[in-house]
Biotite code that builds the C-alpha atoms (Angstrom):
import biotite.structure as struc

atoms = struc.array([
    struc.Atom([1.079, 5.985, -11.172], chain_id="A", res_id=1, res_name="UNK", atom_name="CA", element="C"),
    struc.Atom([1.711, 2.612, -10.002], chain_id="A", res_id=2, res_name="UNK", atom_name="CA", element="C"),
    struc.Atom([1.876, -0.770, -11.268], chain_id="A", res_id=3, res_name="UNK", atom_name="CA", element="C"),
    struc.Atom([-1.380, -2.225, -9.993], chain_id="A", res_id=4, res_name="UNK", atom_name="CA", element="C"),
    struc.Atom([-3.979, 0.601, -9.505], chain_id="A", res_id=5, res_name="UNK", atom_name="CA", element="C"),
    struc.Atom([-7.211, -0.989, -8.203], chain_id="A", res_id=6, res_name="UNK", atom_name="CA", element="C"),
    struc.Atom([-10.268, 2.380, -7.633], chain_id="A", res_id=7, res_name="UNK", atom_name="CA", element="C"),
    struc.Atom([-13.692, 3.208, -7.698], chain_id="A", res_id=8, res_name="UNK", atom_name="CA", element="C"),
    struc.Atom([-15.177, 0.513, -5.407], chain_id="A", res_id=9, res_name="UNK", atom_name="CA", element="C"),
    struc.Atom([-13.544, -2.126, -7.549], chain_id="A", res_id=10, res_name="UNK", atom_name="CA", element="C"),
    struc.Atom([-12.574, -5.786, -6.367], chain_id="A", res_id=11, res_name="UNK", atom_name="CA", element="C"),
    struc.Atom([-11.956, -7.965, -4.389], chain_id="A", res_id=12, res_name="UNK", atom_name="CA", element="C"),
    struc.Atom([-8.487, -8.177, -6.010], chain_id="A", res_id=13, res_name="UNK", atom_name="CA", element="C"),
    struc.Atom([-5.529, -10.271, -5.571], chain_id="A", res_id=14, res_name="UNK", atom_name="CA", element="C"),
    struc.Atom([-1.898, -8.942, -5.972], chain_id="A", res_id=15, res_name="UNK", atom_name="CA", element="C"),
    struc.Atom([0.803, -11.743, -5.525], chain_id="A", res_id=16, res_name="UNK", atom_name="CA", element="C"),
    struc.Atom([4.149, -13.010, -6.340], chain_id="A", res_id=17, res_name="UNK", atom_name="CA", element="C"),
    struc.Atom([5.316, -9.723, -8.531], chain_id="A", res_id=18, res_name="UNK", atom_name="CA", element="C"),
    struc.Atom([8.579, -7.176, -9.066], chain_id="A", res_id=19, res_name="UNK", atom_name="CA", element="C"),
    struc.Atom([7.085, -4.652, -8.381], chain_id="A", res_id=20, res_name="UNK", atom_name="CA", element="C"),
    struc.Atom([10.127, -1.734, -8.301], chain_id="A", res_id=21, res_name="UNK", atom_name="CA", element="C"),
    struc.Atom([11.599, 1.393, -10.088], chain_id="A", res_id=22, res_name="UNK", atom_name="CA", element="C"),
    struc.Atom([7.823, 3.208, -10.161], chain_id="A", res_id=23, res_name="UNK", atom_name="CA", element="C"),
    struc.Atom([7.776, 6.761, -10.012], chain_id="A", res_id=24, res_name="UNK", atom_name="CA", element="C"),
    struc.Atom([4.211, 7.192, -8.034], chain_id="A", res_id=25, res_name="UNK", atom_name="CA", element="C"),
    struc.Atom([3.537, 4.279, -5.761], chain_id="A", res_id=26, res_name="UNK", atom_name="CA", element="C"),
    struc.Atom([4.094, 0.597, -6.767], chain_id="A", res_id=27, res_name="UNK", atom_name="CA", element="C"),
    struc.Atom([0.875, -0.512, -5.616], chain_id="A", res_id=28, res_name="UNK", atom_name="CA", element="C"),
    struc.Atom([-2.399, 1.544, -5.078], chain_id="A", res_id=29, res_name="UNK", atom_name="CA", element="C"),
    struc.Atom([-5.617, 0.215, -3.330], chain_id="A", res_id=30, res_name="UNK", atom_name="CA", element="C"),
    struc.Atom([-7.748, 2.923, -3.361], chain_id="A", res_id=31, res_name="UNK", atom_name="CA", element="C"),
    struc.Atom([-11.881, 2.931, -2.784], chain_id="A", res_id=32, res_name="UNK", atom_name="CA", element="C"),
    struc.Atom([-11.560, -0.649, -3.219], chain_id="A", res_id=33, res_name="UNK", atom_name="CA", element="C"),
    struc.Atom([-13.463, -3.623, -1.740], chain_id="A", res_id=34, res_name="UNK", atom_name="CA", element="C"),
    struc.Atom([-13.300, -7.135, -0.541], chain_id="A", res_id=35, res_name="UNK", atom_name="CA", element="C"),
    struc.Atom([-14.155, -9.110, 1.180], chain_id="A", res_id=36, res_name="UNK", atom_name="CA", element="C"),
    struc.Atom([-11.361, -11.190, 0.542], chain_id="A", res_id=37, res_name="UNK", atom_name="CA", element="C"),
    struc.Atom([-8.828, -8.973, -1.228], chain_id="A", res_id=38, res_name="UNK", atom_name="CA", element="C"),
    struc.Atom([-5.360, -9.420, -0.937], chain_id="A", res_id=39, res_name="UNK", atom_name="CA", element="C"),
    struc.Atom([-1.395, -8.223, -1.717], chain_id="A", res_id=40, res_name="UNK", atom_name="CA", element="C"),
    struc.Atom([1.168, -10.655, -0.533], chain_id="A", res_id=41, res_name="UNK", atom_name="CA", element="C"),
    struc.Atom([4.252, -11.999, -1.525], chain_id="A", res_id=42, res_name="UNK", atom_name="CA", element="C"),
    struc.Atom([5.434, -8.660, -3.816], chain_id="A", res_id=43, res_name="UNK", atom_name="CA", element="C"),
    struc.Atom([8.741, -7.542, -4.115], chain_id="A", res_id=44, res_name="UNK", atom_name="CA", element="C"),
    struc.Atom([7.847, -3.737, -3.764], chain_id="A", res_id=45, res_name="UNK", atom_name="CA", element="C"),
    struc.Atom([11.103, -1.361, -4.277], chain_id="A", res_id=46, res_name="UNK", atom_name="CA", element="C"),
    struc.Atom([12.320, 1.776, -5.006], chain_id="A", res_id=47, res_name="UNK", atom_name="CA", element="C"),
    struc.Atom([8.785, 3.274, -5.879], chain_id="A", res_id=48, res_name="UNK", atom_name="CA", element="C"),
    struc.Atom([7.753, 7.164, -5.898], chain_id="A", res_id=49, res_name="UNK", atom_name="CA", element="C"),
    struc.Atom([10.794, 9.206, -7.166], chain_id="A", res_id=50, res_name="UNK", atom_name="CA", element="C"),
    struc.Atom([9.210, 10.727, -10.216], chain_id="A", res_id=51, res_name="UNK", atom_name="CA", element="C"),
    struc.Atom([11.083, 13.911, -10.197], chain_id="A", res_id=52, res_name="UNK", atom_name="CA", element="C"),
    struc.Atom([8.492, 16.099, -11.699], chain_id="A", res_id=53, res_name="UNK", atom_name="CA", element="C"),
    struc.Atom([6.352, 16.001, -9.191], chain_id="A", res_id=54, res_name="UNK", atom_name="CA", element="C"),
    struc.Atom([6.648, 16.549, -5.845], chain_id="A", res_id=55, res_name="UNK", atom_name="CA", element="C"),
    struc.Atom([3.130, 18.001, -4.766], chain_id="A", res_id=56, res_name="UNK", atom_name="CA", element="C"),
    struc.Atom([2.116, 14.494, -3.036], chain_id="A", res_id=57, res_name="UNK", atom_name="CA", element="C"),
    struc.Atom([4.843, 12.896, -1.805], chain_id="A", res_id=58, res_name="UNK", atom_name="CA", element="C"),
    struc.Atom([2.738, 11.407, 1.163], chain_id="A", res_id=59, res_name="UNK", atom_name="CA", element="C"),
    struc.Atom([1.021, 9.649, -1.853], chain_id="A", res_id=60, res_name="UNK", atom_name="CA", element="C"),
    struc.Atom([4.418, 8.184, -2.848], chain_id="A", res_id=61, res_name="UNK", atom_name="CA", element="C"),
    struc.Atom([4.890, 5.144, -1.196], chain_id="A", res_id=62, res_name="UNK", atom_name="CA", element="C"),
    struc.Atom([5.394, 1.484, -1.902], chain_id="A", res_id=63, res_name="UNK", atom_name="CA", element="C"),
    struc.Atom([2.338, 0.543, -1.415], chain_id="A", res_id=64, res_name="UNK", atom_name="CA", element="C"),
    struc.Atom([-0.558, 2.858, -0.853], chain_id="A", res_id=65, res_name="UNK", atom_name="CA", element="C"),
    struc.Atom([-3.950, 1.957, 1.096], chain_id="A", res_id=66, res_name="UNK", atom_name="CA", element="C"),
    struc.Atom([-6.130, 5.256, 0.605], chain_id="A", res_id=67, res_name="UNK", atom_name="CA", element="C"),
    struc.Atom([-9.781, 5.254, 1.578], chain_id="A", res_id=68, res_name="UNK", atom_name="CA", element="C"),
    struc.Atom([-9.187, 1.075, 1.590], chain_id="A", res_id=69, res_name="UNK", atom_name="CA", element="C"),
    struc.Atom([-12.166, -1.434, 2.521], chain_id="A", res_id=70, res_name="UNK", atom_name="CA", element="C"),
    struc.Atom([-11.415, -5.158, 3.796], chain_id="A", res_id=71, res_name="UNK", atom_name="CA", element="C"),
    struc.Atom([-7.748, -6.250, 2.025], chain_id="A", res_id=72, res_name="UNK", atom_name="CA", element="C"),
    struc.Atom([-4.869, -7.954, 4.127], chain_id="A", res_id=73, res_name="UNK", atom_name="CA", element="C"),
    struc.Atom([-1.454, -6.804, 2.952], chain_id="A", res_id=74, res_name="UNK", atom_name="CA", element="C"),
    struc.Atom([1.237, -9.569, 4.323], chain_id="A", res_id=75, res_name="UNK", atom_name="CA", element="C"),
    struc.Atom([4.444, -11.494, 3.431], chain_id="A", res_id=76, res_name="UNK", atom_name="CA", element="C"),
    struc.Atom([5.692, -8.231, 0.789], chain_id="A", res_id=77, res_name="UNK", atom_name="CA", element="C"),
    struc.Atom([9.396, -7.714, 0.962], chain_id="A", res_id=78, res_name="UNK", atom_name="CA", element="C"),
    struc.Atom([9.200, -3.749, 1.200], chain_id="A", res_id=79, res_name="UNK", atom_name="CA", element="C"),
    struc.Atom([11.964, -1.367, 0.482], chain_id="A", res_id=80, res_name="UNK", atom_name="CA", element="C"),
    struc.Atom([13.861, 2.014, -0.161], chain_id="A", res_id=81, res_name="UNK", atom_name="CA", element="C"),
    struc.Atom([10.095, 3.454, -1.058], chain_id="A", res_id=82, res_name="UNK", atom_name="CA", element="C"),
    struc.Atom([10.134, 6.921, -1.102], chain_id="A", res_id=83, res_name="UNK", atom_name="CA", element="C"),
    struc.Atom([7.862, 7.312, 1.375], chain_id="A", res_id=84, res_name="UNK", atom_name="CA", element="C"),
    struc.Atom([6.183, 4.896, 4.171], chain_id="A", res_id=85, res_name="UNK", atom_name="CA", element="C"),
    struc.Atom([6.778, 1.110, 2.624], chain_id="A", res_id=86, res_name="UNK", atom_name="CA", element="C"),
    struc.Atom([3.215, 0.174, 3.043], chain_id="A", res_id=87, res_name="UNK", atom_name="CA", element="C"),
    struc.Atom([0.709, 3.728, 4.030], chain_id="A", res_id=88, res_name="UNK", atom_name="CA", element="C"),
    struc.Atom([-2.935, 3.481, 5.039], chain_id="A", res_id=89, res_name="UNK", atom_name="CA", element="C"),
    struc.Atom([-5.198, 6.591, 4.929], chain_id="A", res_id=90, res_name="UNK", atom_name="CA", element="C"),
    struc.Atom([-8.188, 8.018, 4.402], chain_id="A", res_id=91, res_name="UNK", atom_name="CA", element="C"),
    struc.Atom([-9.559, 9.360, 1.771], chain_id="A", res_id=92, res_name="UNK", atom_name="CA", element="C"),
    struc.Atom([-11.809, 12.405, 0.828], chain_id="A", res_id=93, res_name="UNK", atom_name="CA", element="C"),
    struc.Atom([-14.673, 10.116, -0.329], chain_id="A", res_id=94, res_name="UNK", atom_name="CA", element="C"),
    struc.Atom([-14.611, 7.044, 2.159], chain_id="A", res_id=95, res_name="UNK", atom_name="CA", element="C"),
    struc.Atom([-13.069, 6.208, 5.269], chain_id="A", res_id=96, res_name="UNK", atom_name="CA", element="C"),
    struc.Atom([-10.229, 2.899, 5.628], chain_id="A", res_id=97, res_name="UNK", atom_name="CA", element="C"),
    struc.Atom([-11.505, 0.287, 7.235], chain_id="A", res_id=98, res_name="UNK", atom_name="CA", element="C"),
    struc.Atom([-10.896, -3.902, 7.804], chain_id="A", res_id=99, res_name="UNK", atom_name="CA", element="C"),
    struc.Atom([-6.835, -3.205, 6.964], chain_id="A", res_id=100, res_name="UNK", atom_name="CA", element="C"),
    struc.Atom([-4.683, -5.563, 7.932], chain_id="A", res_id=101, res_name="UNK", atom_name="CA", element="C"),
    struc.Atom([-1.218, -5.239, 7.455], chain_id="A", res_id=102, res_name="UNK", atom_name="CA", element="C"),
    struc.Atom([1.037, -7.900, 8.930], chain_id="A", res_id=103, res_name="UNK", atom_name="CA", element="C"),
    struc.Atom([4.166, -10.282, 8.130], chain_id="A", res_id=104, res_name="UNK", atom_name="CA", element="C"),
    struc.Atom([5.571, -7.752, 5.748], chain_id="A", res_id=105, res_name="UNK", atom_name="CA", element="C"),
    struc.Atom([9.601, -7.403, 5.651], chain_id="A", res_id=106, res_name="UNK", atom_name="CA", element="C"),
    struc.Atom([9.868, -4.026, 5.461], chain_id="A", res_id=107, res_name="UNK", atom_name="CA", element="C"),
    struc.Atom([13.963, -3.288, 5.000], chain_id="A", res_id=108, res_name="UNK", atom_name="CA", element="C"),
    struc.Atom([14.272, 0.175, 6.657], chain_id="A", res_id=109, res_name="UNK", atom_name="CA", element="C"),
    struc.Atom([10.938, 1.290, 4.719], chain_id="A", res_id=110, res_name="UNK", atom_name="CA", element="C"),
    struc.Atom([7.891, 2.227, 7.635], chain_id="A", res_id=111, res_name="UNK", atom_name="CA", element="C"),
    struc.Atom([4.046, 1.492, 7.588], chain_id="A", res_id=112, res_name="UNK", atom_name="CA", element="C"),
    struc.Atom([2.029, 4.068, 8.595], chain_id="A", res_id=113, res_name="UNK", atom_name="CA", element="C"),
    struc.Atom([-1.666, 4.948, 9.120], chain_id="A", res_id=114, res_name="UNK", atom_name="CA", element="C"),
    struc.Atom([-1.650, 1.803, 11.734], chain_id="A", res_id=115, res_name="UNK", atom_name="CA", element="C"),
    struc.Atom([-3.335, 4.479, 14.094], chain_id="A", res_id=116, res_name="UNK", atom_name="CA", element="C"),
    struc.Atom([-6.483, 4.707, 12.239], chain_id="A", res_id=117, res_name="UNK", atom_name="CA", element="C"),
    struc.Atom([-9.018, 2.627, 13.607], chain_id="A", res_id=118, res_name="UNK", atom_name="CA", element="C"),
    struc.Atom([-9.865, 0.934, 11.053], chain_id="A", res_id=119, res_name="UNK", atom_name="CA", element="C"),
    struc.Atom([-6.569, -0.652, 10.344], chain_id="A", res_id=120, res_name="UNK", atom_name="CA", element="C"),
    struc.Atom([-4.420, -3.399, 12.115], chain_id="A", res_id=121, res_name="UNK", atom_name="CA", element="C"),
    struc.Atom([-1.016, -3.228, 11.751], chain_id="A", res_id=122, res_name="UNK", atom_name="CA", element="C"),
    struc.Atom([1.114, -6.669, 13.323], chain_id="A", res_id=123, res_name="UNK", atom_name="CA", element="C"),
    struc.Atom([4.558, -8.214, 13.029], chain_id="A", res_id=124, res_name="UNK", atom_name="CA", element="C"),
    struc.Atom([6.141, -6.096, 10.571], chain_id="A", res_id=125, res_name="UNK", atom_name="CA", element="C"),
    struc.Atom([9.773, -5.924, 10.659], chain_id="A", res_id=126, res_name="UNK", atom_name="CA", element="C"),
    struc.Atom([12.208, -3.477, 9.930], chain_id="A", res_id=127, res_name="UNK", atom_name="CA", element="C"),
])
């Protein structure tokens, strides 16, 4: 499990200005959560989701994980050597993602993905 966990409709949230590295699920996990007005910026998120153990989800082993998601901008994170994606957007069994916006992260060879969904905007994230 990560460092920040935020579920079951809570928020809105803010995540900023932490080290957020050496996790072995996902660093940061927004899932089922709400804003309006939640956000995760300026996190150093590296080297997350390498618990060896496991390795039944490893789509769900990612820096930081948007699953099932509800209005939070993700932007300014430095982002790197995740496991899987560097940021990841999805949907969930229980509620679909929607108002993402994931922009002005420095991702550092990590990938976002999920910015095909239609409810998430993906913008100016550099590898």
């Amino acid at each position: 499990m990560g460092i920040f966990w935020c579920d079951l409709k809570g928020g809105p949230i803010e995540v900023t200005g932490n080290r957020i590295h050496n996790n072995g699920k996902s660093g940061i996990k927004y899932e089922i959560c709400k804003g309006p007005g939640s956000k995760i910026s300026y996190n150093s998120v590296v080297h997350n989701g390498y618990l060896k153990k496991d390795s039944s989800d490893l789509k769900g082993r990612v820096g930081i994980l948007l699953q099932s998601a509800q209005s939070v901008e993700v932007t300014n994170n430095i982002v790197q050597d995740n496991r899987g994606h560097g940021i990841y957007a999805k949907d969930g069994n229980r509620q679909k993602t929607s108002g993402v916006f994931i922009h002005h992260n420095s991702m550092r060879n990590d990938s976002v993905g999920g910015c095909k969904i239609s409810g998430v905007k993906c913008k100016a994230n550099d590898r």
